[in-house]
C-alpha positions, 0 to 999 in steps of 0.5 A, spaced: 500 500 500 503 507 497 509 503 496 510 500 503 511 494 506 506 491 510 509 493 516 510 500 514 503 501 511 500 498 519 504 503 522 502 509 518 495 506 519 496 507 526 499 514 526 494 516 521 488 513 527 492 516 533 492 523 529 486 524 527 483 521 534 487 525 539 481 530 541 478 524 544 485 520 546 488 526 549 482 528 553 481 522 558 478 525 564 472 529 564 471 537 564 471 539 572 475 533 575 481 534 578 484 530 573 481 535 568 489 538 569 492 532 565 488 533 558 492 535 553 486 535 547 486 544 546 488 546 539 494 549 541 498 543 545 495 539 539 498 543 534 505 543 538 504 535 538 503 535 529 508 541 528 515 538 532 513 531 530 514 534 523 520 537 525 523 532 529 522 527 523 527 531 519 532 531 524 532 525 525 534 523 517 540 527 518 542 525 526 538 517 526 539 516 519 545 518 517 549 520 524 550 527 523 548 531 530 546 537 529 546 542 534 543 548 530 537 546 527 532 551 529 536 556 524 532 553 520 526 553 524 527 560 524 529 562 517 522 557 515 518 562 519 520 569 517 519 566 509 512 564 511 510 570 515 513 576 510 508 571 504 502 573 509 504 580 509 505 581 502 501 575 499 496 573 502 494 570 508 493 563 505 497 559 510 499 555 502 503 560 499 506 561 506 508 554 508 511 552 500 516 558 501 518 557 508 520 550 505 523 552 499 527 558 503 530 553 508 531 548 503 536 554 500 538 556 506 540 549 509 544 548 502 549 553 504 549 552 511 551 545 509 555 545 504 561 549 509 558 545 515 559 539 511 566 540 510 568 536 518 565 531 520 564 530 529 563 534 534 566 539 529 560 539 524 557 540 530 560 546 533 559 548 526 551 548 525 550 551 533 555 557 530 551 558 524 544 558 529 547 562 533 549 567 527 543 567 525 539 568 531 544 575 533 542 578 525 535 576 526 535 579 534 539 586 532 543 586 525 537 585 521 531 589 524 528 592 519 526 584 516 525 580 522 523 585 527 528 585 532 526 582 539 519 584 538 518 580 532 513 580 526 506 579 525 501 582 520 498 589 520 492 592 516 498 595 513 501 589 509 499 590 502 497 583 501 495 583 493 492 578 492 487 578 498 481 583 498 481 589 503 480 588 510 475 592 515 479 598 519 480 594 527 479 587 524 485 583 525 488 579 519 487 572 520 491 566 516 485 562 513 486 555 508 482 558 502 477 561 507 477 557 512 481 560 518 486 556 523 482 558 529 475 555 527 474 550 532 467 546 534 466 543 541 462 536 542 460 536 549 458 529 551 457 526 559 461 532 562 467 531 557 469 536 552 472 534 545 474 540 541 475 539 534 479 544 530 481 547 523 489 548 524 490 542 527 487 537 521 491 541 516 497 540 521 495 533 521 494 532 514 501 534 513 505 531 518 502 524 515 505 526 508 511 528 512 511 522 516 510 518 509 516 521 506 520 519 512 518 512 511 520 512 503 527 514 504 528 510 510 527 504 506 530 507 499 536 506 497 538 512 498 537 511 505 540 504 505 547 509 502 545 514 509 545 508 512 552 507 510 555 513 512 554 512 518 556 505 519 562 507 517 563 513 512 571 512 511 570 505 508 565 508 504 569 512 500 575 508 500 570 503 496 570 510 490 564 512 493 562 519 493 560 520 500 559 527 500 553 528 495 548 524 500 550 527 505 549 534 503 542 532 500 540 529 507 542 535 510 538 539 505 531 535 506 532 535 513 532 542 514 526 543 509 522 539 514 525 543 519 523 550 514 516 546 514 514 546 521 516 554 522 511 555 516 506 551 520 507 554 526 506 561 523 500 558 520 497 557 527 500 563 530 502 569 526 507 571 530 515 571 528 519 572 534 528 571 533 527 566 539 525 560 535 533 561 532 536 560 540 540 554 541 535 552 546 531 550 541 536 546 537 537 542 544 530 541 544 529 537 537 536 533 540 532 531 546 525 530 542 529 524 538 533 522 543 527 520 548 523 517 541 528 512 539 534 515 535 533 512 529 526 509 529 520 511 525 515 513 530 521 516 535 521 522 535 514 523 534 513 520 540 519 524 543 516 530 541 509 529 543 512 527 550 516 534 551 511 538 549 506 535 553 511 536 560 511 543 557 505 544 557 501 540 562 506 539 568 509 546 567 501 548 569 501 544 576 502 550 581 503 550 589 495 552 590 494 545 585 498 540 588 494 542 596 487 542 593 489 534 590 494 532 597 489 536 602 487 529 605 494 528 608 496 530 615 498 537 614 505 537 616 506 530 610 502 534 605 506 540 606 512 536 605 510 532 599 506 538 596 514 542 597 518 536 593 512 536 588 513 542 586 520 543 585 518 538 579 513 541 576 511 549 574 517 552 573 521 547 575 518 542 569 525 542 567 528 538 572 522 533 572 525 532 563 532 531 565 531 526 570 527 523 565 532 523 560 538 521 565 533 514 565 532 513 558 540 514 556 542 509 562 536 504 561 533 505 554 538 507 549 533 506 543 528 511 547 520 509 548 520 505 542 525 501 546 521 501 552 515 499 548 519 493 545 521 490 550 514 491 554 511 487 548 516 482 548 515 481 555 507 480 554 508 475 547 513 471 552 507 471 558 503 468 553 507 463 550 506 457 553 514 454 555 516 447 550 515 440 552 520 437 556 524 432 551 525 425 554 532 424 556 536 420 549 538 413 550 545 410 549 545 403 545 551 400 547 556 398 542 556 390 539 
């Protein structure tokens, strides 16, 4: 089916449910309970969940396919928003034109970036692309003002001139659409006390990061991939066979920013404000983590780890001190207030400590990340189920004659 094996077609099917049913997976308890904190089906967070998959997914083919870590990713990221957003302000407001140049622009950009960055390998190649991000994040914070807007970043006015959309009202804000539709339209279900919110810009974003995801699983069984494979299993004795080497790298270089340029135009699409911080290293070291935590490597791995990161993100960076009382307040007062001390130095502001922590774990204890984790979980559950082989009778010596 498309192309795929029969494997591969399973786990497309698979993440085609899981997508298109998050609004009803992720909001497991419903509305007024106390664990209503933990339901992550709202627009914003799903969006986040599509968006970073997808940017996840194009790292992953230049670090887990062909071994080449980067740490300046969101340079790309970045470069796909600022494209995007001066599509909508000088196009039109159509999230289509805003999405194609921010890959096209991205993809130019990376080509260069790569084809200089690519000239060393390791931990060079590494220091490389953080320079490079790093660079790009100064010039879009003060050099480049008048183009990105400096610190307080760009979003459309009435101002724009957009000539392919008609005139808009003197006080209405601008909105990015898909012909006509806008990416905030939502539509609420409410069932027995459980809320279900179904949203325009979400389904696009979702759509786009099946294909993307697709995509993915067409280079990792192509020969193409089988060559990135190659390089990084060992890249000298590639070349010592006659083998060009670098031509493949470069030209996973170039698709993985392009994922990356598509993910920064999606994110414009969803929240028409363009900020330098995109560019930052902290947003590099947040797709490393993504695909680390997935399954480095693996297919659905950094979707995974993305969806993960983003929901500690945005769930337990919400549990504050008034929160966690009101849930402990059955316990004496001296034991809740000692757990509702420790807890809190785990979640709010101190989420981070709570990633690291599980990051710490999945580095010692599951190297391959969550599909690891799943793995062996699964074959723990098919050997429960197999029954264990008869006992064979002992064999029986004939003496010689």
């Amino acid at each position: 089916m498309f192309g795929l094996n029969r494997n591969d077609t399973l786990l497309l099917i698979v993440v085609a449910l899981l997508t298109m049913l998050a609004p009803f997976l992720l909001n497991p308890f419903p509305e007024g309970s106390s664990l209503a904190q933990f339901n992550g089906g709202y627009p914003d967070l799903m969006q986040r969940f599509v968006i970073f998959g997808i940017f996840a997914i194009g790292f992953n083919i230049l670090f887990g396919l062909t071994g080449y870590l980067s740490f300046g990713h969101a340079a790309f990221l970045g470069v796909g928003s600022y494209a995007a957003i001066w599509m909508m302000k000088l196009l039109t407001m159509n999230v289509v034109p805003a999405i194609i140049i921010s890959v096209i622009v991205a993809g130019l950009f990376s080509l260069v970036v790569g084809y200089i960055c690519l000239r060393r390998s390791g931990i060079y190649f590494s220091i490389l692309t953080l320079a490079f991000a790093q660079m790009s994040y100064a010039l879009a914070y003060s050099v480049l003002t008048p183009i990105t807007g400096g610190e307080t970043g760009l979003q459309p006015k009435l101002s724009d001139p957009r000539i392919l959309d008609a005139a808009i009202g003197s006080g209405v804000t601008p909105r990015a659409n898909f012909f006509g539709i806008e990416m905030g339209t939502s539509w609420q279900w409410d069932w027995n006390g459980w809320v279900f919110t179904f949203n325009a810009g979400y389904y696009l974003a979702a759509v786009i990061m099946l294909v993307a995801f697709y995509l993915s699983i067409r280079i990792f069984r192509s020969p193409f991939g089988m060559m990135l494979r190659a390089i990084k299993t060992n890249q000298n004795r590639l070349n010592y066979t006659g083998v060009n080497s670098k031509p493949y790298t470069l030209a996973a270089f170039v698709i993985s920013g392009m994922y990356a340029g598509l993910a920064g135009g999606l994110l414009v699409a969803m929240d028409t404000q363009v900020g330098p911080e995109r560019m930052f290293w902290t947003a590099s070291g947040e797709v490393v983590l993504m695909t680390i935590l997935g399954g480095v490597g693996t297919l659905i791995g950094p979707v995974l780890g993305a969806g993960l990161i983003k929901y500690m993100e945005n769930i337990l960076s919400k549990i504050n001190e008034g929160l966690l009382q009101k849930w402990f307040a059955f316990m004496p007062e001296t034991a809740g207030d000692a757990v509702v001390t420790v807890l809190g130095l785990f979640t709010g502001k101190g989420w981070h400590l709570t990633l690291g922590l599980l990051f710490m774990i999945v580095v010692i204890f599951l190297p391959g990340g969550l599909v690891e984790g799943g793995k062996r979980l699964f074959g723990i559950g098919r050997r429960k189920k197999k029954a264990p082989p008869a006992a064979s009778p002992p064999p029986t010596t004939t003496p010689a004659e």
